[in-house]
KOLFI-115766 format. One record per residue (C-alpha): residue in three letters; x, y, z. Coordinates in steps of 0.05 Angstrom, whole numbers, plus 5000, padded with zeros to 4 digits. Example, Ala and Ser with C-alpha at 12.3 -4.5 7.8 and 13.67 -1.06 7.14 Angstrom:
REM KOLFI-115766
ALA524649105156;SER527349795143;
END
This chain:
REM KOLFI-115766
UNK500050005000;UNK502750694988;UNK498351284990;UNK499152054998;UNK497352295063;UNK498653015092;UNK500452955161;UNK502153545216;UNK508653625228;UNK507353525305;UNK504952885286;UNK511452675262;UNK516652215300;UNK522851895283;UNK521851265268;UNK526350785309;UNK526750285253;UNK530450765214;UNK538650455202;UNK540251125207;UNK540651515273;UNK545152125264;UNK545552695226;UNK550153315233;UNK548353975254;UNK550754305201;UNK548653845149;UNK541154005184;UNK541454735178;UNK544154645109;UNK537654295089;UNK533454745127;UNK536355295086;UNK535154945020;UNK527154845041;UNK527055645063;UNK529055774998;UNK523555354955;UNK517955614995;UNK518355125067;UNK516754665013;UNK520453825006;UNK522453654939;UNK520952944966;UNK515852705006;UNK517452325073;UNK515251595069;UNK511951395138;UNK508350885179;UNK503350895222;UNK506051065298;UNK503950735362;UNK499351205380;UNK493151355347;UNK494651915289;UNK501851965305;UNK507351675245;UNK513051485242;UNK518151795196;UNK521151165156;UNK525851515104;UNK527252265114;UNK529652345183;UNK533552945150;UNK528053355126;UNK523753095198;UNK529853455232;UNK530554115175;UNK522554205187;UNK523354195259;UNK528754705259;UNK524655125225;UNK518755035267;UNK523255245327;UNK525155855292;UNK518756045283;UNK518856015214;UNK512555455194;UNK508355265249;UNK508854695290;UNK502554325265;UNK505554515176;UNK501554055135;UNK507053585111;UNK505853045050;UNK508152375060;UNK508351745032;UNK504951115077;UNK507450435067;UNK506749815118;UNK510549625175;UNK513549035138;UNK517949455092;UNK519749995138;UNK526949835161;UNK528749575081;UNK526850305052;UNK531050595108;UNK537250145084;UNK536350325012;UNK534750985025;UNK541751105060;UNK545450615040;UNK543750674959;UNK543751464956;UNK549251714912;UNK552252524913;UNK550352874854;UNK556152914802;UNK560653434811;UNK560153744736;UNK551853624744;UNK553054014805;UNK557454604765;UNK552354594710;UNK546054664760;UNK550555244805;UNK552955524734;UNK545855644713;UNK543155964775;UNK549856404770;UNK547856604698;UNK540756874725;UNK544457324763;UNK543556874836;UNK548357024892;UNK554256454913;UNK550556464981;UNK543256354948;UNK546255744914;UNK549455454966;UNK543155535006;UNK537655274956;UNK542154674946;UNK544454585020;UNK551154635009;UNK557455065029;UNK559855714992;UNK566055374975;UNK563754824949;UNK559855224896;UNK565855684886;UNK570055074867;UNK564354814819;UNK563455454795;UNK571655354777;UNK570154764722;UNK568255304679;UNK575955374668;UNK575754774640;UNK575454504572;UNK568954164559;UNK572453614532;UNK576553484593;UNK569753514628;UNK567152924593;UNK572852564607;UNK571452564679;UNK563752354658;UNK567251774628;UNK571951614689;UNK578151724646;UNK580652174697;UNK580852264769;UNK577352924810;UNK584553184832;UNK586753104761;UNK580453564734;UNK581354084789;UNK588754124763;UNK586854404701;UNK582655034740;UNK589655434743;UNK588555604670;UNK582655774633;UNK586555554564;UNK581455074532;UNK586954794470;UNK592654864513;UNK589554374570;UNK587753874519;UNK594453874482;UNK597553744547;UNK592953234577;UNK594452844512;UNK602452954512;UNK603252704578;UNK604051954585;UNK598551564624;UNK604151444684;UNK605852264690;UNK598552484692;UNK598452644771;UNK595953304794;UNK603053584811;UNK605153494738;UNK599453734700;UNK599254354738;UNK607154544729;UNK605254384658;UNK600254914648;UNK604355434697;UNK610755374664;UNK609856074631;UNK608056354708;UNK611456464766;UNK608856144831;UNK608056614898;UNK612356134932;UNK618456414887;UNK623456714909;UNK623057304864;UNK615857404883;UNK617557444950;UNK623357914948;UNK619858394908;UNK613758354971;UNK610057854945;UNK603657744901;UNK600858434934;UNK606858884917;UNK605858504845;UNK599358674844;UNK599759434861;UNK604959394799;UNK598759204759;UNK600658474746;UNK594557954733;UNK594357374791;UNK591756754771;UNK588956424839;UNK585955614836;UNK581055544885;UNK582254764889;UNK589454974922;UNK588255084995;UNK592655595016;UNK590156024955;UNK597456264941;UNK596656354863;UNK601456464797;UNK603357094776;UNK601857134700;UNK606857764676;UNK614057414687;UNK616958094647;UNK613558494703;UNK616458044756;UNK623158084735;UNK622958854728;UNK620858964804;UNK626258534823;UNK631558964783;UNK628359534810;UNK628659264870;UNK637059044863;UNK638259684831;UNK635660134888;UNK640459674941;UNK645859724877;UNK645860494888;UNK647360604964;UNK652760064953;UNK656160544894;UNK656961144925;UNK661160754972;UNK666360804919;UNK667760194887;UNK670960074820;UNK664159684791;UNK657159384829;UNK654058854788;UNK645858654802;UNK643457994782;UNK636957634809;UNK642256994822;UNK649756814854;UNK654756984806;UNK657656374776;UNK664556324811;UNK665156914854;UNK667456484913;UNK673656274874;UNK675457034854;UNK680557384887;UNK678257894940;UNK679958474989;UNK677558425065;UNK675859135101;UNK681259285153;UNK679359345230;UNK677860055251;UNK678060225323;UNK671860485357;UNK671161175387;UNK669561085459;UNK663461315463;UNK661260855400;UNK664260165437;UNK659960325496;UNK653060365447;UNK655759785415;UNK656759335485;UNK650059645505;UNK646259475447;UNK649258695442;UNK648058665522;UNK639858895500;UNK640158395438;UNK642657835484;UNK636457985537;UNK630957955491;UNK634457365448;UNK633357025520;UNK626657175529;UNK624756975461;UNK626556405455;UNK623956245539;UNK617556505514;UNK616857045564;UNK617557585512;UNK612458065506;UNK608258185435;UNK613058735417;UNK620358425433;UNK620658175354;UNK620658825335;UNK624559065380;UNK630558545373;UNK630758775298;UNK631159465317;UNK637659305361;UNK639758905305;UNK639459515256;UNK643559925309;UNK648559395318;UNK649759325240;UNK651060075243;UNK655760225301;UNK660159505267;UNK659959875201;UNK663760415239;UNK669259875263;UNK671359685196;UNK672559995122;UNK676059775054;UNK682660065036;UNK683460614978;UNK686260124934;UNK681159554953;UNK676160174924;UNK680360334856;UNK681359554846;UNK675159114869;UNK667259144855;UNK660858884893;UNK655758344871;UNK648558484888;UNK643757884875;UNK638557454908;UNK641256804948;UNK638556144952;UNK632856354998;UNK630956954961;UNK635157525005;UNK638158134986;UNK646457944995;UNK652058454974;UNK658858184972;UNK664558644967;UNK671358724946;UNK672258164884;UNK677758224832;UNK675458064764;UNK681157594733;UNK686258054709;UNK684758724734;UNK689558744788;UNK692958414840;UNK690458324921;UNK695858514965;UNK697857995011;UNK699157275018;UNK694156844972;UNK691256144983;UNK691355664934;UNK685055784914;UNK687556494893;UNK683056894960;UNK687257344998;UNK688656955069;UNK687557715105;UNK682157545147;UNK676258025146;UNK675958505201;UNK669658205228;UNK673357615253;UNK679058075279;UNK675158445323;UNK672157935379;UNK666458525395;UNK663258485325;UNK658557865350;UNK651257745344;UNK647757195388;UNK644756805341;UNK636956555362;UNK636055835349;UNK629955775306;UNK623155545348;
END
């Protein structure tokens, strides 16, 4: 038997039959959201029994929407006696509509699901009206919503299982219809992983992760510049590509040349910029700056300011540093830098004779190395190693007050 009956929702209890006993909170407010939206009305009816009491039922399949009406009940939003349409079948049945109610349901596909958000999107719908009339999360439409990078052909190959989820979301970091399918189709079955189709389609952009990007400030300081970010929504941490390399490498020699200029008018014979370590320097020969005694008053600032560095190095790494001893420390560190500078300096002829590199190291850091001898411009004065560096040790290991406690990393 299985009739249409319209039962008040007060009349309504779960049924204890049912296979399935719990159901999230959030998942419940979801689906209360989605019946808000289509008029406090259930796409599907609940199938019920007949209760223990006389005019009471039991709720066979469609605890959820039992537990969504209620919600909304409490709220205030439908009554507590809302005419609800059900479904009645016998006893018998009861607990085998249950199991293949929640054990046979399958998710809707994820491109159905990008289609049906796509088309709401296209009426001119809200991400939060979407995610609402189909119970779901903001996200979650957002990253549907994403496939429409995606060539249409690559679409139908997930339809057809010929490619995993991961592997479809890969292609969302370029909206380069021909381009994804040439690639898909050049890369051998083995080599088709996530991590290699997306460094595939990126090789023409630079990631935030960098170390250009981050010299220059990062993706914001790019952005300001008027560069285009490409973000995927797919990756987590949202870091994104940056998609003008030209512009990229312009800040960055912008960047060099500004530190290139301060380091001139200290005299040398030539500064060089490049955004990597020039091949070799470590074998050239070069001139150390000589020690420089300290004025009085300049050694006490200096034994002062290591003593201060030393203190809050302590409590930092104790954890009994206040919010503001970070900032702090790097203050003391900019005024020990300075009062060292004074304690050392290159020789007129290491001027006339040597130049500075200015580049980016391995980790993306301004470094300026000073006094190199290009191969036969002139010769260091002093002993030489073997490996053709003056021996003259620089003056910072002469002078045994030019330290700087180092802070373990935490």
């Amino acid at each position: 038997m299985t009739d249409i009956i319209t039962v008040a929702l007060s009349k309504l209890d779960a049924d204890p039959m049912n296979v399935r006993k719990t159901y999230s909170a959030e998942g419940i407010e979801a689906l209360a959201a989605n019946i808000r939206a289509d008029g406090y009305r259930l796409l599907q009816n609940l199938i019920v029994r007949k209760g223990d009491k006389k005019g009471r039922y039991f709720v066979v399949a469609g605890g959820r929407r039992l537990a969504a009406l209620r919600l909304l009940a409490e709220a205030g939003e439908i009554a507590q006696d809302y005419p609800v349409e059900c479904k009645e079948r016998e006893v018998e049945i009861a607990t085998e509509i249950s199991l293949a109610e929640n054990v046979m349901r399958e998710e809707m596909h994820p491109v159905d699901q990008y289609e049906a958000f796509d088309a709401l999107a296209k009426q001119g719908k809200e991400i939060a009206d979407i995610a609402a009339r189909f119970g779901t999360t903001e996200t979650i439409v957002r990253k549907r919503l994403a496939l429409a990078r995606v060539s249409p052909i690559l679409l139908q190959q997930f339809r057809d299982e010929d490619m995993s989820f991961a592997q479809l979301s890969a292609f969302t970091v370029s909206d380069d219809h021909e381009r994804q399918v040439t690639i898909w189709n050049s890369l051998a079955s083995w080599n088709r992983d996530p991590h290699s189709i997306r460094r595939a389609l990126t090789e023409e952009m630079i990631p935030a992760t960098d170390k250009r990007v981050q010299f220059i400030g990062g993706l914001e300081a790019y952005e300001e510049a008027g560069g285009q970010v490409q973000r995927e929504l797919f990756d987590e941490r949202n870091a994104g590509y940056a998609m003008d390399v030209a512009l990229v490498e312009r800040l960055v020699a912008e960047k060099l040349e500004t530190a290139a200029a301060t380091v001139r008018a200290e005299g040398w014979k030539w500064v060089e910029c490049s955004a990597t370590a020039p091949a070799g320097y470590h074998a050239m020969k070069r001139h150390y700056p000589e020690a420089l005694p300290l004025s009085e008053e300049d050694q006490a600032a200096l034994d002062a300011a290591q003593a201060e560095y030393d203190e809050l190095a302590e409590l930092i790494e104790s954890g009994m540093a206040d919010d503001e001893a970070e900032a702090k420390l790097s203050d003391v560190e900019k005024r020990i830098d300075t009062l060292n500078a004074r304690s050392e300096a290159y020789s007129p002829e290491a001027l006339e004779q040597a130049g500075t590199f200015v580049f980016l190291d391995y980790y993306g850091r301004l470094a300026i190395e000073r006094g190199f001898v290009k191969p036969g411009e002139a010769e260091v004065v002093g002993d030489e190693h073997e490996d053709g560096e003056a021996c003259r040790a620089p003056a910072a290991r002469q002078n045994p007050r030019h330290r700087v406690s180092a802070i373990p990393p935490r």
